[in-house]
N, C-alpha and C positions, 0 to 999 in steps of 0.2 A: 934567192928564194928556192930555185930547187933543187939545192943541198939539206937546206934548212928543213923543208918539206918532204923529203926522202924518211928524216927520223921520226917521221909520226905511226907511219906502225910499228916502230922499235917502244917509241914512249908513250904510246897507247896501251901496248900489250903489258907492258910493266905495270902503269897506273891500273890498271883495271882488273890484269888477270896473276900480277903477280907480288901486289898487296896488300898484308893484311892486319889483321887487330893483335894486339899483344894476347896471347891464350897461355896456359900454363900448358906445357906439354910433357908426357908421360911418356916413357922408357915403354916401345911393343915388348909384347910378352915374348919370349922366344918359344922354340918349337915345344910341344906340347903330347905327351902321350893319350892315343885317342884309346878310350875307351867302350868296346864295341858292344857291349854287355847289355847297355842299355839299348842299343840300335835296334827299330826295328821296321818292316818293310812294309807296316798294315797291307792293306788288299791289290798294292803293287809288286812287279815284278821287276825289279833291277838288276836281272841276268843279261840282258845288254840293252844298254842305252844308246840311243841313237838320238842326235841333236840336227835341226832342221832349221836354219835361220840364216843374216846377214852378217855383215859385219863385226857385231857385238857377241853374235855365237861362231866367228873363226877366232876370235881374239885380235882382232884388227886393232893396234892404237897407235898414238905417235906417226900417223900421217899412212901407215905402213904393215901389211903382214909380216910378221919377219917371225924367226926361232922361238925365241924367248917370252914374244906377245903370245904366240900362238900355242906355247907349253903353259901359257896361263889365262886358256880362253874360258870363259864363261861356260860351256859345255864340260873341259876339264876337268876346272875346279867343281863342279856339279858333280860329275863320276867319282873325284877321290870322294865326294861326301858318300858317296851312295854305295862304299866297298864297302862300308860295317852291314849293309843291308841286302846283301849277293851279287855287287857290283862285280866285275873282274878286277884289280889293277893295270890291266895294259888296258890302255884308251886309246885305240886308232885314229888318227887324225892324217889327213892327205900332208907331210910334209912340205915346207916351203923351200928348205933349205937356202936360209939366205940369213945370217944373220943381221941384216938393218935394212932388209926388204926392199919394196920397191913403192918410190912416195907417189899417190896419184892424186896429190894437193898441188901439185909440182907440175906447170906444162910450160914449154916441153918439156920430156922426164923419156929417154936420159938425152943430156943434152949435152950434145957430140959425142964424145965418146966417153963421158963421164956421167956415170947412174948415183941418182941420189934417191938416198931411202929414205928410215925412220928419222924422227926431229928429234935434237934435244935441245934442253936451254942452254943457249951459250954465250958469251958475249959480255962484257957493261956497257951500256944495261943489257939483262938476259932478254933473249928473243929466242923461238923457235924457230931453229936451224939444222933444214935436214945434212945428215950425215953421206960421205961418200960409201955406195955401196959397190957391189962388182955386177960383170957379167950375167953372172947366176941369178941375179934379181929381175932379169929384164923377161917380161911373159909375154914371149914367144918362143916357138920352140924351133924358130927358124935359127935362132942365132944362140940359143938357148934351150935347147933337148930335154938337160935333166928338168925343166917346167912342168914336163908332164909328168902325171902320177905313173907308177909302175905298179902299183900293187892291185890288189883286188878290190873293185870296190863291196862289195858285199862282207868285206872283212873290215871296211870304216865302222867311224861309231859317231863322226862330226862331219855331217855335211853344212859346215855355215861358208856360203859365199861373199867375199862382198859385193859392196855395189850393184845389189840384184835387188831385183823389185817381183812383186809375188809372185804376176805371171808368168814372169822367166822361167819360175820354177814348173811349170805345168806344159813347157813346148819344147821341141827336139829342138829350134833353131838357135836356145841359148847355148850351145857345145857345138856348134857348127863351123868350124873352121875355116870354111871358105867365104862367112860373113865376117871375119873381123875385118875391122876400117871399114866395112860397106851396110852392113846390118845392127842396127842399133841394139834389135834382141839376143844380139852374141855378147857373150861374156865368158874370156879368155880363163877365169878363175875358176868359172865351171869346165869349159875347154878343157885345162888339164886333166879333169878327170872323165870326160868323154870321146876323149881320144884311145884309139884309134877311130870308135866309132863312124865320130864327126856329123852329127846332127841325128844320129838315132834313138838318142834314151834322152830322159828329161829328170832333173834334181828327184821331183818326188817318188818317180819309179825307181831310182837308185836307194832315197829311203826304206823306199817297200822293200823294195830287194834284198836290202840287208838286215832282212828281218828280226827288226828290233824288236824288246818286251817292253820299253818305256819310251817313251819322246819326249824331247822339247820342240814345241814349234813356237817359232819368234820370227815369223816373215811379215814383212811388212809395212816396218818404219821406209825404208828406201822408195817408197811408194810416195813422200811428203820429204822425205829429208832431205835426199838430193837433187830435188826440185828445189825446197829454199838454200840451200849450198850454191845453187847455181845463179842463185839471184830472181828467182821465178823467171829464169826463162825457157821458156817453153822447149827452146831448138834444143837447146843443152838439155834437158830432165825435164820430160813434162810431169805432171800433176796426175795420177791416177785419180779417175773417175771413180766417186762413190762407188754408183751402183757396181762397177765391176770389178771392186775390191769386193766387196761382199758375196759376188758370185766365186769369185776364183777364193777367195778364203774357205765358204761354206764347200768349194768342189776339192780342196785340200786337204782339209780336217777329215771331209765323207770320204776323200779315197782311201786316207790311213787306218781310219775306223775299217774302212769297209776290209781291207787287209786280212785283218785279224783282229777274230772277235775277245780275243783274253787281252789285246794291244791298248796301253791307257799310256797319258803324258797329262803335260802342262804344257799350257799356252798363256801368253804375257800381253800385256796392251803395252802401247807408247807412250814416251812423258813430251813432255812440252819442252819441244828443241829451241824455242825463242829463250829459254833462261838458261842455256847452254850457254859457257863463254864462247865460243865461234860466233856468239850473236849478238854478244854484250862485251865485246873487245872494243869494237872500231866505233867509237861515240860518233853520233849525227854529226859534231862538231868539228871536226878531228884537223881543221886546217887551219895554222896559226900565221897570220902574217903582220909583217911590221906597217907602220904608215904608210911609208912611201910604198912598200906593191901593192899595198889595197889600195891607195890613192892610182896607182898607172891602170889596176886593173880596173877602178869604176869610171876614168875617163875611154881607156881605149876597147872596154866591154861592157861595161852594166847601163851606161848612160843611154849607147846606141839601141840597148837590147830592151832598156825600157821604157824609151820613146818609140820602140814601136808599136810596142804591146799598148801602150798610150792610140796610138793610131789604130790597131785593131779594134782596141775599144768602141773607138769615135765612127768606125766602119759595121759596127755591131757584127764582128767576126769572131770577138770572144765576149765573155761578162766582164765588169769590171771586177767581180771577186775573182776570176780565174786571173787577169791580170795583177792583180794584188799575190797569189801564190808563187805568182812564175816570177815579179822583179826577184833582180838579182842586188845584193847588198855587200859589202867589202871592207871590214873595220878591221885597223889596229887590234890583235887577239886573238882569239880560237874565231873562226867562218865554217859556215855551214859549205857542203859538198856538191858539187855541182853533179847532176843525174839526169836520167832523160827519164822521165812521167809518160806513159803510153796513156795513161787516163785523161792526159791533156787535148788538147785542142791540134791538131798536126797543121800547123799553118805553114810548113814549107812551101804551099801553090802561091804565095803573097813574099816568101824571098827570095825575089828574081831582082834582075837591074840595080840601085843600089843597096838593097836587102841582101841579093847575095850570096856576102859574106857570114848573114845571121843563119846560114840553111842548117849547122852543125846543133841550130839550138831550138830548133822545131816544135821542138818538147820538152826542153828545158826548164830548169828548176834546181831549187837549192835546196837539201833535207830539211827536214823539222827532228822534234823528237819523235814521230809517228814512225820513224823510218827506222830499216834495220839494215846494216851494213854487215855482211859475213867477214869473217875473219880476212879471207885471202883478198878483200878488198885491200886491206892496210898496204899490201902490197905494192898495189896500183896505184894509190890515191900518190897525188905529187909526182909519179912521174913524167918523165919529159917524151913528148910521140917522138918518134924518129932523133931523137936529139934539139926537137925545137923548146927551145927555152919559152916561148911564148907559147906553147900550146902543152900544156900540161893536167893530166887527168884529175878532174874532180874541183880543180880551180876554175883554168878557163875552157875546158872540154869537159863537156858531160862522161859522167863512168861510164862503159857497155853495161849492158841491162842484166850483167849475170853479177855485176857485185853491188847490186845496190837492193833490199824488199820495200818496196811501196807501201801503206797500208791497205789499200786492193788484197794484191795477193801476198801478206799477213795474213789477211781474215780467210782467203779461200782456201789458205797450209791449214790453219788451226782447225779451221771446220773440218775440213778433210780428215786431219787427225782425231778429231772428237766422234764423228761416222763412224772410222775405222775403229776405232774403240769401240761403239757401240756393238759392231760388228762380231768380237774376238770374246765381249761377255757375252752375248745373246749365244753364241756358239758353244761357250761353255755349259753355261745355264743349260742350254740344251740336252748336254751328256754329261750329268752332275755324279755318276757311277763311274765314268770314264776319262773326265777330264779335269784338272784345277787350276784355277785365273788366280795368276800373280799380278799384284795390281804395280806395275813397276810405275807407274805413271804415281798414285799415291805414295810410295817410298822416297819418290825424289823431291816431291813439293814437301814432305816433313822434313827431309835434310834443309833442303832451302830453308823452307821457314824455321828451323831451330838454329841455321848461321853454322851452328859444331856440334857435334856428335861426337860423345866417347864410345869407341865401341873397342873389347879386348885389350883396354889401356892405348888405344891407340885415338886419337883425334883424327875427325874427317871432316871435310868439307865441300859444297858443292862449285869448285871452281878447281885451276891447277895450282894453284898456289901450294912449291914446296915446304912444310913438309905435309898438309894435311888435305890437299884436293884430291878428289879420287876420277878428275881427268887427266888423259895425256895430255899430250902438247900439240894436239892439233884441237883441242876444244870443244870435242864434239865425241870421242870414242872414251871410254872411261879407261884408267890403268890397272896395271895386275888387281892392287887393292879394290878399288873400283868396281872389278869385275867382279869381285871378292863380297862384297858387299851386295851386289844385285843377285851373287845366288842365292844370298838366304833369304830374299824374300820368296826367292822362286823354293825354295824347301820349306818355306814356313806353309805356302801355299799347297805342298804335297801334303806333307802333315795334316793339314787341317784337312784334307779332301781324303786319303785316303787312311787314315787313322796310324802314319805311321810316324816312324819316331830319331829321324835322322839328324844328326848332328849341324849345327850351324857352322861355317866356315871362320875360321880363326883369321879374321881380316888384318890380324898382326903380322903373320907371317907371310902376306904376300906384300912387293912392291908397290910404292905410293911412286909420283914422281919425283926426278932427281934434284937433287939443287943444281942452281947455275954452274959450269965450268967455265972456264975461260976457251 
């Protein structure tokens, strides 16, 4: 069983994320002579841009910052668009130098003395599989110097962090050196570039600083995202509070405004990360067993586990519908997931003496379709604890609470998400001379609901599947194309707000994902 069971996130992420409908596909255009004649900057100033955001504005994908993501970040491709309009061509960006980066899907990462970076597909069947990276990827600069930036920062023109959440960006203790491994609010990514500092400047005053004519600010999803990444658990990534997303947004947007008064950008809401494959890989289902282990597993765990639940019943300790949720069932086929429910009933004080051995399922339960299992669950699911063949995760051990979404905290990511939205137009709306809202959240539900998109002869689609998805391979960052694709609505959104007349980005000429290798 837990050989057999090892290959379900191999053949999960095939079935799901990397097949698809026969489409007629069309030859990308190749490179194309831009035409600047037509370009023009209506009542903005694209004498230097300056980008402000997470993950999606360093060019984060494939698990990883590395070279190549990062010469094709979403900030980037935005400035080549914006040189027919007095952009410069040199785009400063804090190098990474690391060609296949450093993966922080991955823990531990690097493990011994081997660093693993960006993913690709590899394998039959294809899986994402990070690649061996070097020394130079590992961020620290104890054991790893060149990490930190050397240049000026006031001569950047991309400050997109990842894995930072909005407030980060507004306190000296996200660059603080002597909080990493101890301070949750350090984040080594901005560290690089607040060293030698070490807890004196904060992201947004380093934007001020380098006093940009345009902005992008895109802070904010990591606020919900790596909260559901984590599983909704709180210890790992909590959940940003409405209310003080809203404050720290409106004290963000007012510091840059308040900067300088000719200073105007774009700001973007979020899409709904639950129709991300990172969230639609790992089916509720996902564990296939033959007769005979679902037969061992319902005598020597499900029988015991729901004759008790039977007994609490009869104790009036739980209802009988919560006991009807919690049995556990075992058939020949695809089985639901074994998880632990915090919404449940915690009846560990009732397994003592012959109970026990039930104390690991206190809160147990098996998924429904309500549930959402993240990507790096696939990982987990089936494996064996310590080498014990009979104690295996997601069959007979409940998963830890960071790879499994309840629908609880579903509804409190999305609401949150729908707030924060609320948040990011009301803020536009507010400075309608100064600011334009990219609705990225509306661009992705028409990809979704149209299946495929021809756009520049090239076909896209909202998943990784090569050749036409415009995610990487960690299911949740988009690829070069990808990226490619979410400028232009961020440029249709200048356009429209500030009357000017910038070119769309030719989503042919950048990178889709790769097909499998071996």
């Amino acid at each position: 069983m837990r050989n057999f069971i090892k290959l379900i996130y191999i053949v999960l992420f095939v079935a799901s994320a990397c097949s698809q409908d026969v489409i007629d596909l069309q030859e990308p255009e190749g490179p194309v002579e831009t035409n600047c004649s037509t370009v023009t900057a209506g009542t903005a100033d694209f004498s230097k841009f300056v980008a402000i955001g997470s993950s999606y504005v360093a060019g984060f994908q494939a698990g990883a910052l590395f070279n190549e993501g990062q010469d094709n970040s979403l900030a980037a491709i935005l400035n080549k668009q914006f040189e027919c309009a007095g952009a410069p061509a040199e785009f400063v960006q804090p190098s990474i130098k690391t060609a296949y980066g450093y993966n922080i899907f991955v823990s531990p990462n690097p493990m011994g003395s081997v660093v693993l970076g960006r993913m690709l597909l590899r394998g039959t069947p294809p899986t994402p599989t990070p690649l061996v990276s070097g020394p130079e990827a590992i961020p620290n600069p104890a054991v790893n110097p060149s990490f930190i930036y050397a240049g000026s920062k006031t001569d950047l023109n991309n400050f997109g962090i990842q894995a930072i959440v909005l407030g980060q960006a507004l306190i000296p203790e996200t660059g603080k050196w002597s909080g990493a491994g101890t301070d949750p609010r350090f984040n080594p990514f901005y560290g690089r570039l607040a060293y030698p500092g070490n807890g004196t400047s904060t992201l947004l005053g380093d934007v001020v600083g380098a006093g940009g004519s345009f902005f992008l600010f895109w802070l904010g999803m990591d606020d919900f995202l790596l909260h559901a990444a984590y599983g909704g658990d709180p210890a790992k990534a909590p959940l940003t509070a409405t209310a003080a997303f809203d404050a720290q947004y409106k004290l963000a947007i007012g510091g840059l405004l308040a900067s300088n008064p000719d200073l105007k950008g774009v700001v973007a809401n979020f899409p709904n990360i639950f129709k991300m494959p990172h969230f639609t890989a790992v089916a509720w289902n996902a564990v296939p067993l033959d007769a005979t282990t679902a037969g061992g597993l319902t005598a020597s765990l499900a029988s015991n586990y729901n004759a008790f639940l039977d007994a609490m019943v009869s104790n009036a300790v739980i209802t009988s519908d919560e006991s009807t949720k919690r049995k556990l069932t075992y058939v020949a086929g695809q089985n639901a997931i074994l998880i632990t429910d915090e919404t449940l009933t915690d009846l560990s004080p009732y397994m003592a003496g012959p109970f026990a051995g039930l104390l690991p399922y206190a809160r147990a339960r098996q998924t429904t379709k309500s549930d959402i299992l993240p990507l790096n669950a696939g990982s987990v699911i089936g494996t064996a604890i310590g080498g014990d063949a009979t104690k295996i995760y997601g069959v007979s051990v409940p998963l830890p609470d960071q790879y499994a979404l309840i629908p609880s905290e579903i509804l409190a990511i999305e609401s949150a998400r729908v707030a924060f939205n609320n948040t990011v137009k009301s803020v536009a709306d507010a400075n309608v001379t100064r600011i334009a809202f990219a609705d990225i959240d509306q661009a992705l539900e028409a990809l979704i609901s149209a299946q495929l998109m021809v756009i520049n002869n090239v076909s896209i689609s909202a998943n990784i599947n090569p050749p036409t998805g415009i995610y990487s391979e960690d299911g949740i960052h988009p690829n070069s194309r990808g990226y490619a694709f979410l400028s232009n609505t961020i440029i249709s959104a200048i356009n429209t707000r500030f009357g000017a007349t910038i070119l769309p980005a030719n989503i042919g000429l950048y990178q889709a994902t790769g097909l499998p290798i071996p």
